[in-house]
C-alpha positions as CSV (number, residue, x, y, z in Angstrom):
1,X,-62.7,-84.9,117.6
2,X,-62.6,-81.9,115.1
3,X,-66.0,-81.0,113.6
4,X,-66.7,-79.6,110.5
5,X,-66.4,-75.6,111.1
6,X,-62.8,-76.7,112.5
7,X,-61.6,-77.8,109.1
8,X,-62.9,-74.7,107.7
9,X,-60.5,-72.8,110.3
10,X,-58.1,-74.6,109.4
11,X,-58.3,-74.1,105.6
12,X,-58.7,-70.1,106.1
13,X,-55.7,-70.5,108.5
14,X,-53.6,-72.4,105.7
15,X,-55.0,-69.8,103.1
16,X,-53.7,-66.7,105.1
17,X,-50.3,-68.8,105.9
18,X,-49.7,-68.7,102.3
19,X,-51.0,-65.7,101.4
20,X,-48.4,-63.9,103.7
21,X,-45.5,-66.1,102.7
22,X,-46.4,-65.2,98.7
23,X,-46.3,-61.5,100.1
24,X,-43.4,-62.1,101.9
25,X,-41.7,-63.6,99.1
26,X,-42.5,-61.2,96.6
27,X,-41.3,-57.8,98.7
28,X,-37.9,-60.2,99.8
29,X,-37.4,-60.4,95.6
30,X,-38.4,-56.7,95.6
31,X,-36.0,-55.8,98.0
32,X,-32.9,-57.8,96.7
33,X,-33.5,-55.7,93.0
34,X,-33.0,-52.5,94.5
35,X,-30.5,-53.3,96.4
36,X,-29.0,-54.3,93.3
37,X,-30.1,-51.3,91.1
38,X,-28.8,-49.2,93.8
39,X,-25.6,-50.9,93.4
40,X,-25.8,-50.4,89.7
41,X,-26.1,-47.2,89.9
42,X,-23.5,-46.3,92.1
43,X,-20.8,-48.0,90.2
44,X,-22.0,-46.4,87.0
45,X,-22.2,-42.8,88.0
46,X,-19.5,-42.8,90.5
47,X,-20.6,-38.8,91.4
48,X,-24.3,-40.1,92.1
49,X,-25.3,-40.0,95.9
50,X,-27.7,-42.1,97.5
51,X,-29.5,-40.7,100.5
52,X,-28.0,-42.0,103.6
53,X,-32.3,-42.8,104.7
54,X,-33.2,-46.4,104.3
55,X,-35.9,-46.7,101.4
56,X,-38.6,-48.8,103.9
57,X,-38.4,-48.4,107.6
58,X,-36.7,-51.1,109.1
59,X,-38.5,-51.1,112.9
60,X,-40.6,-53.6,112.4
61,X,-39.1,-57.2,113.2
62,X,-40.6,-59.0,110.2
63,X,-39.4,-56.2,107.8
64,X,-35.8,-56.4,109.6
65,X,-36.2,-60.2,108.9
66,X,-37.3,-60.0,105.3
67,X,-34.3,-57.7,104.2
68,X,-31.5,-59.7,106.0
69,X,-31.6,-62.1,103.0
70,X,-31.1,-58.9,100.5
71,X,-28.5,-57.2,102.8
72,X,-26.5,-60.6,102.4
73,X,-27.0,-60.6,99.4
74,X,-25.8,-57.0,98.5
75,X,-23.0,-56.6,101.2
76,X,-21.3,-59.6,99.0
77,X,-21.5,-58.0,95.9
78,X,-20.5,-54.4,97.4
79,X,-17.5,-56.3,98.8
80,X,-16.6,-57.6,95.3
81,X,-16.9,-54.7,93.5
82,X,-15.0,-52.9,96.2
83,X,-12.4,-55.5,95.8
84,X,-12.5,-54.8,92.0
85,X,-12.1,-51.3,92.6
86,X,-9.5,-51.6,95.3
87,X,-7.1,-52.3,92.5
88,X,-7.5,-49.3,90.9
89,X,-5.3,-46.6,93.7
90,X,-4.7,-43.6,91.9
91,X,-2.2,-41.4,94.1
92,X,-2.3,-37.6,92.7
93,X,-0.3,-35.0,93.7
94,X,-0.4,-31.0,93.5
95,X,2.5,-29.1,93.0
96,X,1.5,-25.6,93.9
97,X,-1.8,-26.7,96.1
98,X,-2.0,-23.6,98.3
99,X,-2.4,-21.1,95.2
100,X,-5.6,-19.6,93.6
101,X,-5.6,-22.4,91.7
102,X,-4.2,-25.0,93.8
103,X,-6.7,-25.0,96.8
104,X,-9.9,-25.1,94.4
105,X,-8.1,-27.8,92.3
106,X,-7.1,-29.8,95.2
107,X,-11.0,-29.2,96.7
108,X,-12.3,-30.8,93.8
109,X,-9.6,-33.5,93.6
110,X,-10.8,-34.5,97.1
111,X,-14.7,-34.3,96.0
112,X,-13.4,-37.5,93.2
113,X,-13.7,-40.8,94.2
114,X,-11.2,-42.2,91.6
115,X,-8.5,-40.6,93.9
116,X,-7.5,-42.7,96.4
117,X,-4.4,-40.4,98.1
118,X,-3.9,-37.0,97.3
119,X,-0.5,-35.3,97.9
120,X,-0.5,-31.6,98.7
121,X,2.9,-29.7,98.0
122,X,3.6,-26.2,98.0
123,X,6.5,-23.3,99.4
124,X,4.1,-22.8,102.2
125,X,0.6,-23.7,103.9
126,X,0.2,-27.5,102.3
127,X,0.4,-29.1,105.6
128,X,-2.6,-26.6,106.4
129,X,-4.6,-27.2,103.4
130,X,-4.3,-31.0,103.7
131,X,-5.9,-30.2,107.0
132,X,-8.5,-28.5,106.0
133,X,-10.0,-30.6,103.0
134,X,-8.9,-33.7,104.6
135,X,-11.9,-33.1,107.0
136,X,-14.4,-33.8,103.7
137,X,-15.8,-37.0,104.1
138,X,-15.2,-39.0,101.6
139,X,-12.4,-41.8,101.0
140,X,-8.9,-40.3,99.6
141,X,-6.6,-39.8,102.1
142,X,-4.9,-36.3,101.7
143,X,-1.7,-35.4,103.2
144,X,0.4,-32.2,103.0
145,X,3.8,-31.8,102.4
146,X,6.5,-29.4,104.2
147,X,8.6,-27.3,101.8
148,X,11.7,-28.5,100.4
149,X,13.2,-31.2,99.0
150,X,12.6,-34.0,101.0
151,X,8.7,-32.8,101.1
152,X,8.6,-32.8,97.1
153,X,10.2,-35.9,96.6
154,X,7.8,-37.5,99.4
155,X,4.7,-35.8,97.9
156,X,6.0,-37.5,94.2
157,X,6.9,-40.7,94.9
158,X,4.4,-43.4,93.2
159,X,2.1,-40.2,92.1
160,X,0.2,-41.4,89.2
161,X,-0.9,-37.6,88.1
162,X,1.3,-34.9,89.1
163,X,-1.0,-31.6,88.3
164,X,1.4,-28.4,88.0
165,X,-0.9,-24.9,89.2
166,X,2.4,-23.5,91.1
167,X,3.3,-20.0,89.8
168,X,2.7,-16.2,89.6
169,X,-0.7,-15.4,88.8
170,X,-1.3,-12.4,85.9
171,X,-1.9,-9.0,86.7
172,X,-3.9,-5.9,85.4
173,X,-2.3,-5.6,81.7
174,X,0.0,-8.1,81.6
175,X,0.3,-11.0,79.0
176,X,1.3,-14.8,79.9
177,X,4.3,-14.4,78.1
178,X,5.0,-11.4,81.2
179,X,4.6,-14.2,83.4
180,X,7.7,-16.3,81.8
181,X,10.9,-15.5,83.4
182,X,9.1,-15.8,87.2
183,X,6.9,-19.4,86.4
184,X,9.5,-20.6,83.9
185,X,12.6,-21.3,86.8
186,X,9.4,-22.8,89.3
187,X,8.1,-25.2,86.2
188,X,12.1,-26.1,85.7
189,X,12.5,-27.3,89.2
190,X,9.5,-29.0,90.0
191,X,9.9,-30.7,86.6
192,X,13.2,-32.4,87.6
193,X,11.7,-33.0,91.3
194,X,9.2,-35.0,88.8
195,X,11.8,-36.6,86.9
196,X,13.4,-37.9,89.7
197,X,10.8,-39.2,91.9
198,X,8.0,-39.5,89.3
199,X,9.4,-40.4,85.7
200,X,6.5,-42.5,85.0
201,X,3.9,-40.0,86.1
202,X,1.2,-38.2,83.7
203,X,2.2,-34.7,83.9
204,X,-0.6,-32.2,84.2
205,X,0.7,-28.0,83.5
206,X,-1.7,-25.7,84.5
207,X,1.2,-22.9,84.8
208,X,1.7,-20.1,82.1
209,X,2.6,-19.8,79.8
210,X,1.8,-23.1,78.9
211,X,2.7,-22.5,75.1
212,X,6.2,-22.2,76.6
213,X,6.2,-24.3,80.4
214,X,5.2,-27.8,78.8
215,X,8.2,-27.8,76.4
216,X,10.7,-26.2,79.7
217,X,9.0,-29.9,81.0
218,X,9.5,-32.0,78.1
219,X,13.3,-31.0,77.9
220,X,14.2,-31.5,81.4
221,X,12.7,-35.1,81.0
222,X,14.7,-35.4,78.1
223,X,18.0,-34.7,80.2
224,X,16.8,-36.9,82.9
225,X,16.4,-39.4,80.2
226,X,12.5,-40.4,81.1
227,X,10.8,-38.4,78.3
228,X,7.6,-40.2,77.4
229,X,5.5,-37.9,75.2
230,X,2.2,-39.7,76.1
231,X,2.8,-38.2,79.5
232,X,2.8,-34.8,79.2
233,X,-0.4,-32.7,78.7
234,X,-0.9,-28.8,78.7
235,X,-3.7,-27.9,80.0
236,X,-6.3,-26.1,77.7
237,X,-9.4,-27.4,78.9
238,X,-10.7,-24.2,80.3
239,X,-10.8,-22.7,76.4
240,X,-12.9,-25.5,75.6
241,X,-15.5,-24.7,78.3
242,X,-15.2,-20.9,78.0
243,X,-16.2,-21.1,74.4
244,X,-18.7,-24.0,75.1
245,X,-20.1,-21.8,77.7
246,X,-19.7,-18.1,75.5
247,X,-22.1,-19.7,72.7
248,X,-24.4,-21.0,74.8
249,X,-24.9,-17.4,75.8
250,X,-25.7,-16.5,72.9
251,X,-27.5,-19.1,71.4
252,X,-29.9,-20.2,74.6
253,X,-28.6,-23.3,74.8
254,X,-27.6,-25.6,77.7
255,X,-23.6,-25.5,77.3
256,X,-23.5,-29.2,78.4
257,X,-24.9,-29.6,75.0
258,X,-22.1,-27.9,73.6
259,X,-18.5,-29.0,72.9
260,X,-16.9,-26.6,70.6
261,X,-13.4,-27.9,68.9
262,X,-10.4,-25.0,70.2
263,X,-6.8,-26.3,68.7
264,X,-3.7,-24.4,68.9
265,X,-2.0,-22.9,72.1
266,X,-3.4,-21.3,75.1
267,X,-2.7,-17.7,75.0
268,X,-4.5,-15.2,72.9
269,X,-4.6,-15.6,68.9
270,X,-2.8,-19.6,69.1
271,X,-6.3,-20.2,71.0
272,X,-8.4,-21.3,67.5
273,X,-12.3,-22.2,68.4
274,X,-13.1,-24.1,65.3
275,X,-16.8,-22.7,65.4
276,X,-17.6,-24.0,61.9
277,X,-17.6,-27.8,63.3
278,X,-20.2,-27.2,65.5
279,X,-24.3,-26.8,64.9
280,X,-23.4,-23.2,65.0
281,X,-21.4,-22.3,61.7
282,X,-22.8,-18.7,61.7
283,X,-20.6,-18.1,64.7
284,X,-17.5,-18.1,62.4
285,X,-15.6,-15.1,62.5
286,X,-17.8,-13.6,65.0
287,X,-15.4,-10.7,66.1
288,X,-16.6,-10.2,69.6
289,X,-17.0,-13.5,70.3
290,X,-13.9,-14.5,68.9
291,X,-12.1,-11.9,71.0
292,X,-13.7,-13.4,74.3
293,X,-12.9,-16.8,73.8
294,X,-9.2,-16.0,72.8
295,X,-8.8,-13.3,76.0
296,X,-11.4,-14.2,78.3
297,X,-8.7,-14.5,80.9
298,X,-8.0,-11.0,81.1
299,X,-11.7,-10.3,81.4
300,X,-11.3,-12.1,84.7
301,X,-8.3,-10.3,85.4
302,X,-9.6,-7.0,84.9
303,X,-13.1,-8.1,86.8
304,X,-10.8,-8.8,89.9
305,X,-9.0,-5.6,90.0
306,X,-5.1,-6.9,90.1
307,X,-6.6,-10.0,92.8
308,X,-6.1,-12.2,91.2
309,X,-6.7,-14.0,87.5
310,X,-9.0,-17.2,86.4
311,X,-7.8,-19.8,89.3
312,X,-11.6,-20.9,89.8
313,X,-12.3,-21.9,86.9
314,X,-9.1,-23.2,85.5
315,X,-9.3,-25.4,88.9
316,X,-12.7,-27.2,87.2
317,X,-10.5,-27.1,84.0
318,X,-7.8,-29.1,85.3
319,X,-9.7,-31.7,88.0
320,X,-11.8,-32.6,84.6
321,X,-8.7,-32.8,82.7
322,X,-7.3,-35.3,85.9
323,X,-10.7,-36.8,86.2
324,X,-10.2,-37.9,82.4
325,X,-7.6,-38.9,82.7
326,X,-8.2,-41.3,85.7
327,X,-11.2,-42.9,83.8
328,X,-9.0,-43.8,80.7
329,X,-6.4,-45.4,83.0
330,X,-9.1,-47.4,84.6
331,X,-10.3,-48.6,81.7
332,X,-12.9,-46.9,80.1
333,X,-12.6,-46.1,76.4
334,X,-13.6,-43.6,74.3
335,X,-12.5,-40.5,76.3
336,X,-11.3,-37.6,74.6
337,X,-10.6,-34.5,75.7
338,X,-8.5,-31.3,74.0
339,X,-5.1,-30.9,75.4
340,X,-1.1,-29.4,74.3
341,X,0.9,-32.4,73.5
342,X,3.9,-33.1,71.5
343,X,2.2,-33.8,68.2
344,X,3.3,-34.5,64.9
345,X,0.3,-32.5,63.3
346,X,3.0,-29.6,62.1
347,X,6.3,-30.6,63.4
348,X,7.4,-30.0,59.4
349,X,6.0,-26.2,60.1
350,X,8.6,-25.9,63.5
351,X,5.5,-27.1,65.8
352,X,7.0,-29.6,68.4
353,X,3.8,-29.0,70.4
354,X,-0.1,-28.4,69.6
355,X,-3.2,-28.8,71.2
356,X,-6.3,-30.8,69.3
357,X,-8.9,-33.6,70.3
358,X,-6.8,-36.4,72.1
359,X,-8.6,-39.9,72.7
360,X,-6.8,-40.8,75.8
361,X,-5.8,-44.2,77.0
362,X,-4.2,-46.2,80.3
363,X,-0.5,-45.0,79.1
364,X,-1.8,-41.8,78.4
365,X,-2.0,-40.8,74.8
366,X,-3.6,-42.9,72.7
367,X,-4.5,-41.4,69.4
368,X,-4.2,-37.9,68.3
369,X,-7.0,-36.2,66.1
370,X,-5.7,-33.8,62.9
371,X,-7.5,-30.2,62.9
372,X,-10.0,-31.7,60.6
373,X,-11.9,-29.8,58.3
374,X,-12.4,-25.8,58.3
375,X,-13.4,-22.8,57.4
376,X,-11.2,-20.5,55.1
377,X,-11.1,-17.6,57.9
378,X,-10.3,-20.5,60.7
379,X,-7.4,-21.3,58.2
380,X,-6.3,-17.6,58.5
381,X,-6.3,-17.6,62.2
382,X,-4.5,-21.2,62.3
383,X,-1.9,-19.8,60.4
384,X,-1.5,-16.7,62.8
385,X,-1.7,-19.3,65.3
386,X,1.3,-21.4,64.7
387,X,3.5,-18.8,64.3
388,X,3.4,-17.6,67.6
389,X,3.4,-20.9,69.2
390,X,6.4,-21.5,67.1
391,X,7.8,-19.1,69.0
392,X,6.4,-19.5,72.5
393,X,8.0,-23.3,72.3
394,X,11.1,-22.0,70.9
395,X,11.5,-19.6,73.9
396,X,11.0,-22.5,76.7
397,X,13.5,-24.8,74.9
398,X,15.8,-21.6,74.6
399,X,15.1,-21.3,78.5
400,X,16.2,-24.6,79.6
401,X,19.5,-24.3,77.2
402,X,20.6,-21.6,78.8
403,X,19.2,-21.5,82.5
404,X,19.7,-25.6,83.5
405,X,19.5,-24.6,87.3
406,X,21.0,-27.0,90.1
């Protein structure tokens, strides 16, 4: 027969019993929301990295037991969003990927978690860089291509981006425009490589001049018969962070914070920085600083001593131009970013092609911003501007008339 002090056991007993099972309970309900802030967090800022360290230590048997409900509960939701995600392959290719510019670009491409398969091409060492950066853990499978045609038509076929480094890089005194006659035959036939295996592909040109490669592009599409303007971009990104980056020099800011307007072209006076629609209106015909933002590529040219030009950070120009784009395509709105386009902003000046803010979209193009509002010496140098691109476009369309190739 039980006595008295037995029932007292037996009431502490039931007291701790419950106590542990509230506790229990409570770190179980703790442990399923982190898993699924975790989770949060990771499809929100695709870049972010979570340590590969459990948060709690998981040797003891009745933690192990008190997570397996949470690590149910999170694999099936990792699977789903996986399975959402699954359907968004983006296959990107680089024409050009063993240059200055093309090993950095394709580095970064491989660092990007939208990018599912990445397609290496060049005249020599892709298979070896596909190698190399195919040893970087993460997901996208990277594969190089020999040289020649069969390789190029491989390394293009279903490419979602095609990104266009290949080319001669500038020396010591020379100008883009010195560049032409060499990049402007290699932009030619890569572009009808393009057209051929990849009409439906957003086409990224890094190569200069671009005031003059993007239009050789545009035509060959046109004889091909798969023109779509909202699929070409030049690439002027890099004058947007070299300006963002110049007046944050000067004014002791963090150049994150900074996002100066450039329209025009990208070589010398068609690079406009619209300084007066930014917090920093005294900046406006700044000469110096106006001068660096408009040649700052030869001041990396001259800094490398004939080495070499700006392939570093034009690579960072272009995987954030690719990066864009990718986000648009999957969906997310509201992404704008500066590029050279066909535009109708002053095709009644001559203008086929000029670069302003361009809210992109799963097609490409989506809306095109005007030059909006500026200061009477900005005006000056927009005019200066569109007369030489007027030119620069006129000389790649006078290119493809009268050099069509093979």
């Amino acid at each position: 027969m039980l006595d008295v002090k037995d029932f007292k056991r037996a009431g502490k007993l039931r007291q701790v019993v419950a106590s542990i099972t509230c506790r229990v309970l409570a770190l179980e309900f703790l442990g399923r929301w982190l898993g699924l802030l975790i989770l949060s967090n990771t499809i929100n800022h695709p870049y972010h990295l979570i340590s590969s360290q459990p948060l709690f230590p998981s040797q003891s048997p009745i933690l192990h037991t008190m997570f397996a409900a949470r690590r149910a509960l999170s694999g099936a939701i990792q699977q789903r969003a996986f399975s959402a995600s699954a359907r968004d392959l983006s296959k990107v290719t680089v024409l050009g990927a063993a240059g200055g510019i093309g090993q950095p670009l394709s580095l970064l491409l491989k660092l990007n978690p939208r990018v599912t398969d990445l397609a290496l091409y060049d005249i020599r060492l892709a298979p070896g860089v596909a190698a190399d950066i195919s040893h970087i853990n993460t997901k996208s499978l990277v594969t190089g291509y020999e040289a020649g045609e069969k390789g190029l038509d491989a390394a293009l076929q279903d490419a979602e981006i095609v990104l266009i480094p290949a080319g001669v890089p500038r020396k010591p005194g020379m100008t883009r425009d010195d560049l032409f006659n060499t990049n402007a035959s290699i932009v030619r036939d890569l572009a009808k490589a393009a057209a051929k295996s990849a009409p439906n592909a957003k086409i990224l040109v890094i190569s200069n001049p671009v005031n003059s490669t993007v239009p050789i592009v545009a035509e060959i599409f046109k004889k091909a018969g798969v023109y779509n303007p909202k699929r070409l971009f030049g690439v002027t990104t890099l004058d947007v962070v070299r300006a963002s980056r110049f007046v944050s020099e000067i004014k002791k800011t963090d150049p994150v914070d900074e996002n100066i307007v450039v329209v025009g072209g990208h070589s010398g006076v068609t690079i406009v920085p619209l300084f007066s629609q930014s917090a920093h209106q005294d900046l406006v015909g700044e000469p110096a600083l106006l001068k660096r933002v408009q040649f700052g590529g030869d001041e990396v040219v001259a800094a490398k001593d004939g080495a070499g030009s700006a392939t570093l950070s034009m690579a960072m120009a272009g995987a954030r131009f690719a990066e864009s784009l990718l986000k648009a395509a999957q969906g997310e709105k509201g992404v704008i970013e500066p590029t050279f386009i066909d535009s109708p902003l002053y095709k009644d000046q001559g203008v086929d092609f000029f670069a302003s803010k361009v809210e992109l979209g799963p097609d490409g193009v989506a809306q095109i911003y005007d030059v909006g509002k500026i200061d009477a010496k900005e005006q000056e140098l927009l005019d200066a501007c569109l007369a030489d691109l007027k030119k620069n476009i006129e000389k790649g369309v006078k290119f493809v008339a009268e050099n069509p190739g093979k």
